[in-house]
VEXDO-691139 format. One record per residue (C-alpha): residue number from 1; residue in three letters; x, y, z. Coordinates in nm, 3 decimals, decimal comma. Layout:
N
REC    n  res        X        Y        Z
REC  NUM  ala        X        Y        Z
...
//
This chain:
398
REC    n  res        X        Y        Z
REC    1  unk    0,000    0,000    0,000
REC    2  unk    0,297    0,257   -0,090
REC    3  unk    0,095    0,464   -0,279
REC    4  unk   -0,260    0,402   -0,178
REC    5  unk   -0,485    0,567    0,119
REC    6  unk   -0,566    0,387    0,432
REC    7  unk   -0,802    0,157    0,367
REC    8  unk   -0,760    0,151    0,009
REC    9  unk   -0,622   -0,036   -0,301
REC   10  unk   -0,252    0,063   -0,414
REC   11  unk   -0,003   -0,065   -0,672
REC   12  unk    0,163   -0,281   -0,433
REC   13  unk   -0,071   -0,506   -0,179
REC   14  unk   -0,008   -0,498    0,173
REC   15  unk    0,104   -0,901    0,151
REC   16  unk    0,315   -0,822   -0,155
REC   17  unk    0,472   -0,524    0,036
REC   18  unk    0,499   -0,685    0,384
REC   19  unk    0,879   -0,624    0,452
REC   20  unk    1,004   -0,969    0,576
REC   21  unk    1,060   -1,039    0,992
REC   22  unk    1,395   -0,938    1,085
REC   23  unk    1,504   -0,736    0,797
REC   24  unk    1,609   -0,408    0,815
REC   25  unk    1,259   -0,261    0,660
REC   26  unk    1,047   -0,450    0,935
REC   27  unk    1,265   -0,324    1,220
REC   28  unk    1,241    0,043    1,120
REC   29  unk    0,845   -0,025    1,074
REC   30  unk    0,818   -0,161    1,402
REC   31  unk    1,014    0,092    1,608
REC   32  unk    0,833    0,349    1,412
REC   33  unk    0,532    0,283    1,533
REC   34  unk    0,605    0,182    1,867
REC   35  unk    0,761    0,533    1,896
REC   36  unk    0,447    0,707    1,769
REC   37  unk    0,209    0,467    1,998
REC   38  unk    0,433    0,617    2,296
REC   39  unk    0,395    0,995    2,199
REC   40  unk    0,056    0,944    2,181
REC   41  unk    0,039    0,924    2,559
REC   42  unk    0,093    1,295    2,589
REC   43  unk   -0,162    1,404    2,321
REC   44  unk   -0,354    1,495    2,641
REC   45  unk   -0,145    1,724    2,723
REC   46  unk    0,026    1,858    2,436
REC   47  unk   -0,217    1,749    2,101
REC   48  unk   -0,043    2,005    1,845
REC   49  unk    0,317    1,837    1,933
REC   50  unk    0,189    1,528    1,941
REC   51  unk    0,034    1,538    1,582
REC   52  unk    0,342    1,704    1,445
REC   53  unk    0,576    1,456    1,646
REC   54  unk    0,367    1,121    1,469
REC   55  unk    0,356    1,331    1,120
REC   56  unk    0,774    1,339    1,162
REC   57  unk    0,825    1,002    1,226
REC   58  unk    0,613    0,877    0,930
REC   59  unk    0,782    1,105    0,766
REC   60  unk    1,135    0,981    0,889
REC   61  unk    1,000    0,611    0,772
REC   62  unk    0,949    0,683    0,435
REC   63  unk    1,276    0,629    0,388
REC   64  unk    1,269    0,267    0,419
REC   65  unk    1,131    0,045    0,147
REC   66  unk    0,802   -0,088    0,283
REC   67  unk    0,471   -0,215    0,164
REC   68  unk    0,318   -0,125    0,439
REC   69  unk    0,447    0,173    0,532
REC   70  unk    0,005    0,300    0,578
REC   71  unk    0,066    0,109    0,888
REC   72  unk    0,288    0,360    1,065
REC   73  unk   -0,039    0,635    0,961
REC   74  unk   -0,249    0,491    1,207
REC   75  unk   -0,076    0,684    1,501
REC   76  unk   -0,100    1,028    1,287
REC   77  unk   -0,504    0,897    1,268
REC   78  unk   -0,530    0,869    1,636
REC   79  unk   -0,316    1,194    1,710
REC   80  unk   -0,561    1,433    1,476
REC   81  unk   -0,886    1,283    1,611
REC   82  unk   -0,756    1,401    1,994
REC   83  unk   -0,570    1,723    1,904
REC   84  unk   -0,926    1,783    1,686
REC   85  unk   -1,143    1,717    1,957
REC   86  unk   -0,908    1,877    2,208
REC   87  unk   -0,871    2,253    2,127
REC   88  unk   -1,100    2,469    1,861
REC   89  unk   -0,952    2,476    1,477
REC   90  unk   -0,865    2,814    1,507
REC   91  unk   -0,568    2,723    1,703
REC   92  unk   -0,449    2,379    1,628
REC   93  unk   -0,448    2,415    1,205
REC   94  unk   -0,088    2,492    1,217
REC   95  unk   -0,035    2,171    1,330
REC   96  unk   -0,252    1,988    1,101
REC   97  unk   -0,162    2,138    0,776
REC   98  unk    0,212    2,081    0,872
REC   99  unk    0,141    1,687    0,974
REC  100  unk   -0,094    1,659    0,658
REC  101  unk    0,234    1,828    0,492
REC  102  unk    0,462    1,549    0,596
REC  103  unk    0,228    1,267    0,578
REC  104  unk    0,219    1,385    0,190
REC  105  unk    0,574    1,414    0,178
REC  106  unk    0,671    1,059    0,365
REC  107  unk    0,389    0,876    0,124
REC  108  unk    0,587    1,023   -0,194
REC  109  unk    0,895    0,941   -0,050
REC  110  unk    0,782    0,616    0,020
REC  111  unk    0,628    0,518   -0,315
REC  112  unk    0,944    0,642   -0,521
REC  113  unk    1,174    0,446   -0,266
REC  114  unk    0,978    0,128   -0,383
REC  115  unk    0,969    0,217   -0,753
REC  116  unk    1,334    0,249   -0,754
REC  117  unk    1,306    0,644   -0,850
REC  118  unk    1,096    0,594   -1,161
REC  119  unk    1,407    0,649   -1,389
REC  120  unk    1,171    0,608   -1,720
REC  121  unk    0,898    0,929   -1,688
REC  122  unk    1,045    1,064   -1,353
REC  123  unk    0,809    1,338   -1,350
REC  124  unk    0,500    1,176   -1,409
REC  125  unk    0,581    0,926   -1,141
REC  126  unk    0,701    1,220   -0,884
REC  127  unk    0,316    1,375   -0,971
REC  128  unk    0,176    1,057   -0,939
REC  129  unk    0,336    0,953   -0,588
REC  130  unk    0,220    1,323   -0,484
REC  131  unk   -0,090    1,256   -0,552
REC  132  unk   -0,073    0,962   -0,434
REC  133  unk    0,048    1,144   -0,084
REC  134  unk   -0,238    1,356   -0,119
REC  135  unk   -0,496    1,066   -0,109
REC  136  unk   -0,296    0,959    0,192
REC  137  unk   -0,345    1,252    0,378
REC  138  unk   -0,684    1,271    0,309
REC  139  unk   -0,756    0,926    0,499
REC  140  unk   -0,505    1,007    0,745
REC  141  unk   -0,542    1,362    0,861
REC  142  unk   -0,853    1,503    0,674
REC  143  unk   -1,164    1,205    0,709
REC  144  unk   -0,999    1,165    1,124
REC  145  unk   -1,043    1,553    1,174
REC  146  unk   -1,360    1,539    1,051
REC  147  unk   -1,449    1,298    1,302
REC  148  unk   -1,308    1,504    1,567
REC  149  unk   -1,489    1,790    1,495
REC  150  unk   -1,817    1,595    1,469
REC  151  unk   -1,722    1,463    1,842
REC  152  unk   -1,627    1,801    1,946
REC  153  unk   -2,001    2,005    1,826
REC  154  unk   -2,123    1,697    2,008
REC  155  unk   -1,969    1,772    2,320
REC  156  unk   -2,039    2,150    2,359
REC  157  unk   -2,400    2,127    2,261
REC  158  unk   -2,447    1,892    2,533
REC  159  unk   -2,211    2,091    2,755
REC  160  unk   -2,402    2,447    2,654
REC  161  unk   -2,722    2,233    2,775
REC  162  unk   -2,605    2,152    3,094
REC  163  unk   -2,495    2,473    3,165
REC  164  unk   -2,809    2,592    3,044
REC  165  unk   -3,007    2,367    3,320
REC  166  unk   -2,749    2,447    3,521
REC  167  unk   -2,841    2,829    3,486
REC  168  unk   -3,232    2,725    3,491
REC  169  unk   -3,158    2,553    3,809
REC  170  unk   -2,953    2,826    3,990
REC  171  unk   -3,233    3,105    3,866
REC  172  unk   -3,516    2,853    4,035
REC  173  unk   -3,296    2,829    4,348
REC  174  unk   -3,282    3,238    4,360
REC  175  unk   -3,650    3,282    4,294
REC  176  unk   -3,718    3,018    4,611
REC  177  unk   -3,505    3,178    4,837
REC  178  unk   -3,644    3,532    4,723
REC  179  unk   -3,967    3,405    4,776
REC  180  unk   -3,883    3,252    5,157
REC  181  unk   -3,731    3,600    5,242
REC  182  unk   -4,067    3,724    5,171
REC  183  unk   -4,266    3,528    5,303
REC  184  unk   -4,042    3,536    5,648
REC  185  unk   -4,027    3,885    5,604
REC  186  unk   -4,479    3,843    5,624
REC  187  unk   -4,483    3,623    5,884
REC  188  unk   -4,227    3,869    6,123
REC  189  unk   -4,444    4,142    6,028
REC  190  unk   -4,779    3,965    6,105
REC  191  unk   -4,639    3,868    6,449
REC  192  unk   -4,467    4,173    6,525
REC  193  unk   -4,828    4,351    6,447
REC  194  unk   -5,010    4,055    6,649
REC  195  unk   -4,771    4,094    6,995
REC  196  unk   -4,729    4,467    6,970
REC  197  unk   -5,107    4,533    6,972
REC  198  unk   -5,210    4,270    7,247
REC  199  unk   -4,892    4,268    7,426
REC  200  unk   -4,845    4,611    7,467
REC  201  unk   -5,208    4,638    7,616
REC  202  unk   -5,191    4,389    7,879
REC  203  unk   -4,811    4,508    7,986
REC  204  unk   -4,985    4,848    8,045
REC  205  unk   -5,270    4,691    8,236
REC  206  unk   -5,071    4,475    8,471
REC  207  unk   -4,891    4,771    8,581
REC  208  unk   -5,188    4,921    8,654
REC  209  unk   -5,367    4,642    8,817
REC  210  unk   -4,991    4,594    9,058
REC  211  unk   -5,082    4,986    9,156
REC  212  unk   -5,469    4,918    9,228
REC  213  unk   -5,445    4,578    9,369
REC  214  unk   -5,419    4,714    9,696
REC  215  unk   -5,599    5,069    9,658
REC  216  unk   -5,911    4,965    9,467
REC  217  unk   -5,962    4,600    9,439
REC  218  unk   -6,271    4,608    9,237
REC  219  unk   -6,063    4,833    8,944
REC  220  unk   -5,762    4,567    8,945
REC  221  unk   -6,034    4,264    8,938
REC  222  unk   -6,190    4,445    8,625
REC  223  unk   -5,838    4,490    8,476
REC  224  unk   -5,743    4,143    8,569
REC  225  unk   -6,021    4,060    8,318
REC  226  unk   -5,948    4,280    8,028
REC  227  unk   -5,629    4,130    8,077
REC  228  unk   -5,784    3,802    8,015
REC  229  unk   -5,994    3,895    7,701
REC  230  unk   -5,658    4,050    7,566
REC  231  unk   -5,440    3,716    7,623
REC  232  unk   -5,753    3,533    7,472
REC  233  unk   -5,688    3,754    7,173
REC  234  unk   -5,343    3,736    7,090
REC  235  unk   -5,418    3,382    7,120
REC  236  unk   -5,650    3,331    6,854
REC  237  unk   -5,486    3,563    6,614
REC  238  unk   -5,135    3,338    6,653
REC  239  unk   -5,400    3,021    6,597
REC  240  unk   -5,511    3,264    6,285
REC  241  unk   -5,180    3,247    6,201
REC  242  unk   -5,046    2,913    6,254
REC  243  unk   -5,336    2,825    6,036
REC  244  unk   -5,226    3,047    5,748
REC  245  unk   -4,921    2,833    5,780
REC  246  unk   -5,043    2,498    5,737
REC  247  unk   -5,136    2,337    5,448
REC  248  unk   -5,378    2,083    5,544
REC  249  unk   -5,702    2,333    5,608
REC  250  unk   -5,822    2,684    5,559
REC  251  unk   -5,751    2,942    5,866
REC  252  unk   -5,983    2,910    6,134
REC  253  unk   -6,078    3,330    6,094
REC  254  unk   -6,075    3,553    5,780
REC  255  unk   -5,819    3,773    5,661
REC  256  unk   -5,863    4,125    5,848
REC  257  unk   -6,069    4,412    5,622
REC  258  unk   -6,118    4,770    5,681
REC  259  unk   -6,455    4,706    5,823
REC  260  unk   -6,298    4,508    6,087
REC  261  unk   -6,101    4,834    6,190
REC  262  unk   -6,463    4,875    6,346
REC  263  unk   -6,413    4,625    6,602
REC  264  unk   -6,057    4,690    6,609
REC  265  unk   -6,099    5,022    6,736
REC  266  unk   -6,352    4,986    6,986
REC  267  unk   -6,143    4,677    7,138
REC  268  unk   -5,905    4,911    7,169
REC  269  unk   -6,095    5,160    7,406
REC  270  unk   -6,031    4,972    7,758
REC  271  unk   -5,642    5,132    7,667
REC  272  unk   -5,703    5,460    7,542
REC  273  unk   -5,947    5,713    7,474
REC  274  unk   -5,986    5,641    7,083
REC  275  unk   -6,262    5,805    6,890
REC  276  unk   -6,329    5,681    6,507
REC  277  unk   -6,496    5,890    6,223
REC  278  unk   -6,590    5,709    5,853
REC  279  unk   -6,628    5,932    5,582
REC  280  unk   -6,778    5,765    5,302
REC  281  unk   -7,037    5,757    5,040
REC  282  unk   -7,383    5,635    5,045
REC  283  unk   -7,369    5,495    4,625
REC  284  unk   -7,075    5,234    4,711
REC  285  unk   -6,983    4,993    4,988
REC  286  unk   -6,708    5,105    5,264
REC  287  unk   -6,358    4,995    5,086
REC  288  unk   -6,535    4,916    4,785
REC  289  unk   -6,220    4,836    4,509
REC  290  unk   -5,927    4,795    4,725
REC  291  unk   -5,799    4,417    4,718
REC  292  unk   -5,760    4,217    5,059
REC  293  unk   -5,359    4,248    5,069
REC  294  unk   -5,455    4,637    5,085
REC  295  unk   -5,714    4,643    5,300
REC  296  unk   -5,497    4,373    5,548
REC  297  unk   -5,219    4,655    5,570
REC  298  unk   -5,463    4,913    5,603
REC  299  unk   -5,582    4,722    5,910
REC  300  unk   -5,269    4,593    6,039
REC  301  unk   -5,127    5,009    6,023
REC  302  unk   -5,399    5,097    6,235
REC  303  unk   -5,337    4,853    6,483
REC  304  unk   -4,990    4,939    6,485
REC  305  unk   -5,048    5,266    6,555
REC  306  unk   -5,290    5,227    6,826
REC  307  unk   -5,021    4,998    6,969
REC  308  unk   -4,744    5,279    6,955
REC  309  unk   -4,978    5,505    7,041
REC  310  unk   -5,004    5,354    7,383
REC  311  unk   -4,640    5,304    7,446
REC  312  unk   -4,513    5,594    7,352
REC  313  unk   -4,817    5,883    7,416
REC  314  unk   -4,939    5,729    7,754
REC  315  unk   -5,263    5,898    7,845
REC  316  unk   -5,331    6,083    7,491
REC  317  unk   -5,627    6,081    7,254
REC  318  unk   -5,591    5,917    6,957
REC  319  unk   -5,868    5,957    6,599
REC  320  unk   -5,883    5,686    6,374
REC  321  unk   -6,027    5,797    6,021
REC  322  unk   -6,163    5,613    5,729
REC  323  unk   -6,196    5,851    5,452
REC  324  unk   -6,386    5,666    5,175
REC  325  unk   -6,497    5,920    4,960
REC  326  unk   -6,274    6,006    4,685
REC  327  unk   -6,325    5,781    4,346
REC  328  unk   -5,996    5,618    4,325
REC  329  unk   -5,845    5,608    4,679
REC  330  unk   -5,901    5,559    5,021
REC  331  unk   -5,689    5,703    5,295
REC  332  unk   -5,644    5,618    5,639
REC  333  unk   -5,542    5,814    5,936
REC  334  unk   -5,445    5,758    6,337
REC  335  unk   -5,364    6,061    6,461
REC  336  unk   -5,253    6,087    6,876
REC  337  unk   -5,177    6,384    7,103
REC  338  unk   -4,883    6,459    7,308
REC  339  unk   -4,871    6,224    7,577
REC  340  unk   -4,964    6,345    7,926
REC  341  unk   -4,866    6,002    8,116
REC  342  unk   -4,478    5,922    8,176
REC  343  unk   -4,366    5,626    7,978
REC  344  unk   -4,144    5,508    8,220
REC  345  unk   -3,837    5,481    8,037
REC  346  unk   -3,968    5,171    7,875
REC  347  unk   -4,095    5,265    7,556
REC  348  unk   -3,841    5,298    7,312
REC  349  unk   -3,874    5,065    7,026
REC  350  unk   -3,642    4,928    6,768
REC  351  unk   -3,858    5,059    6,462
REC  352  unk   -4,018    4,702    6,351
REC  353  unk   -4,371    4,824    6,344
REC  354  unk   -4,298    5,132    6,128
REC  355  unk   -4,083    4,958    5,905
REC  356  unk   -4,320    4,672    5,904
REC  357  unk   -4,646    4,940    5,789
REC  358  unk   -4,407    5,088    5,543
REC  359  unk   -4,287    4,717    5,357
REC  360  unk   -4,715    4,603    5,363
REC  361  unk   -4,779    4,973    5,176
REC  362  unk   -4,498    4,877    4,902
REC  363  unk   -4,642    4,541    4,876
REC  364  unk   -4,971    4,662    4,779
REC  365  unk   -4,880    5,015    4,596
REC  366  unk   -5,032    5,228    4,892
REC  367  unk   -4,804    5,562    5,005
REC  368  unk   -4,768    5,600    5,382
REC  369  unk   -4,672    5,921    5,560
REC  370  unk   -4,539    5,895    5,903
REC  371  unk   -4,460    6,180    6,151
REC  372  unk   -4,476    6,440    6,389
REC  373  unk   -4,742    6,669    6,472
REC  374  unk   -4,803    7,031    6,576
REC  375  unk   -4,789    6,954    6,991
REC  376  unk   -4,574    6,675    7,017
REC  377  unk   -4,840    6,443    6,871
REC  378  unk   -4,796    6,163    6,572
REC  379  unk   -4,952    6,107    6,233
REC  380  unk   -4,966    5,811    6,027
REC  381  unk   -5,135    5,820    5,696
REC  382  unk   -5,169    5,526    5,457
REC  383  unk   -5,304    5,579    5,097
REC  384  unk   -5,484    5,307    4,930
REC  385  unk   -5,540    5,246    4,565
REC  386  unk   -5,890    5,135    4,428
REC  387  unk   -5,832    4,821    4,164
REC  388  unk   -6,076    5,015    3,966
REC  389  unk   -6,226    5,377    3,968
REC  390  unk   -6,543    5,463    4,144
REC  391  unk   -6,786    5,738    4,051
REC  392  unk   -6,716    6,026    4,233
REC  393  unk   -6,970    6,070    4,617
REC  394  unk   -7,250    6,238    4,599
REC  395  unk   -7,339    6,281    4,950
REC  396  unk   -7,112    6,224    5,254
REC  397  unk   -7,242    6,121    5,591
REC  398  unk   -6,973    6,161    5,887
//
């Protein structure tokens, strides 16, 4: 096979041109490949030197007259399918156009070697046996690259979809954890707004009842009481709560509206003196358009404010308003007075229940105003969206 491609028919048959065992031709075959079987152990890590390094020594044993010098092509084969698959063409075609170079050259070489030099026609032979080289290449370095390449688009499409799922994955992940920071940022805020409401009230009362206990039994037995009905309270809104939480049945109350600021407010009463004043009009239900989310902070920012109300203005007034008249909003006030009780020292608070009323407006698109008043009183004003327009009031009853 000195002048055919691997694989292929030639002048000379591979049993006609099998140099014999021992001879001088069969050594240099056999140490030629061995070598080139060895440097393919570092194609790994070097693949252009190692395709260049198996291109020389084919080269180098061309020299020698063998039939079957395609044999020592086999290691050239194996040497451009790794450096192929192994680094992108843009970089390794040096090395394969210089080891498709030499596998031309050795295979002319090699087929005028055999032919004795072609003495008759010398230069068709010489374009014959280059041709002949060219063939060889082809098989050797052109059909393995090919292969290579096919292995290699093979390999990054299913790398690009792993890191594609990968990516997918990762995005999931982030949109989970986002979505347990909210959710732990709800639940803090619903039992920050649950504990600072009740709590605060019966903290307040058992001081109170510890003064009367002694002075005016029948007052501390009736605060004893409210202290009671507020612990009952707290109670059932954690149960609320807890049943939020689960999954295997509803909650055991509904979701807090503005109507229930109602009952809020006058629960509120045994604390402070709180008066309440609705504004709204007679053609539309009270809160009619704003979702549940907004009417739950709407509720939960008035409790919070009755709650701060009572730690930090002891003794002062305080006005809830529900002004329902305007056609696409609905605004809610709690307004308190300078206090005119001391607060003991004990009333300064880490800023949880503000921050809390201000993350439930963003939630929901409301705008909440919080601050002081002319004489040394507090204002907290949350503004609440309708879903949809209303008609504008027609008559207003306070």
């Amino acid at each position: 096979m000195g002048t055919g491609s691997i694989g292929t028919g030639s002048s000379v048959s591979v049993a006609a041109g099998t140099p014999p065992v021992g001879g001088a031709a069969w050594v240099t075959l056999v140490i030629s490949l061995l070598v080139a079987s060895a440097l393919l152990l570092f194609a790994r890590s070097a693949p252009r030197t190692t395709a260049l390094g198996t291109g020389i020594i084919a080269a180098a044993a061309a020299s020698t007259p063998s039939g079957a010098y395609s044999l020592v092509l086999l290691p050239v084969a194996v040497a451009v399918v790794l450096l192929g698959s192994r680094e992108p063409l843009a970089r390794s075609w040096p090395a394969l156009v210089g080891t498709a170079a030499l596998v031309v050259a050795g295979t002319a070489v090699n087929d005028l070697v055999l032919s004795g030099g072609a003495r008759s026609q010398p230069v068709e032979h010489l374009a014959t046996s280059v041709g002949a080289g060219v063939l060889q290449a082809v098989g050797a370095v052109g059909l393995p690259l090919l292969v290579a390449l096919l292995i290699r688009s093979r390999r990054d499409v299913r790398a690009a979809r792993t890191a594609e799922a990968t990516a997918v994955d990762r995005e999931q992940d982030a949109r989970v954890e986002a979505a347990i920071g909210r959710e732990r940022a709800a639940m803090a805020r619903e039992l920050h707004d649950i504990a600072a409401h009740h709590l605060s009230g019966i903290a307040l009362m058992s001081a109170a009842i510890d003064r009367q206990i002694d002075t005016d039994p029948d007052r501390a037995h009736e605060g004893v009481r409210q202290v009671r009905e507020q612990s009952t309270a707290v109670l059932e809104d954690l149960r609320r709560l807890v049943g939020l939480l689960r999954e295997d049945g509803p909650a055991e109350r509904a979701v807090e509206t503005i109507a229930g600021i109602v009952d809020l407010v006058e629960r509120s009463r045994v604390r402070m003196p709180v008066e309440l004043e609705v504004l709204a009009s007679d053609d539309h239900p009270l809160a009619d358009g704003i979702g549940p989310l907004a009417q739950l902070a709407a509720y939960r920012a008035v409790q919070e404010s009755l709650a701060n109300a009572v730690l930090h203005a002891p003794g002062a007034s305080c006005t809830v308003t529900i002004d329902d008249r305007a056609a696409e909003q609905l605004v809610v006030r709690v307004a308190n007075g300078a206090p005119t009780l001391s607060t003991g020292g004990g009333a300064a608070a880490g800023g949880n229940g503000l921050r809390g009323m201000r993350e439930r407006a963003d939630l929901v698109g409301a705008r909440l105003q919080a601050g002081p008043q002319d004489g040394g009183g507090w204002l907290v004003e949350l503004t609440l969206g309708r879903e949809a327009p209303l008609a504008p009031a027609t008559e207003v009853r306070p």
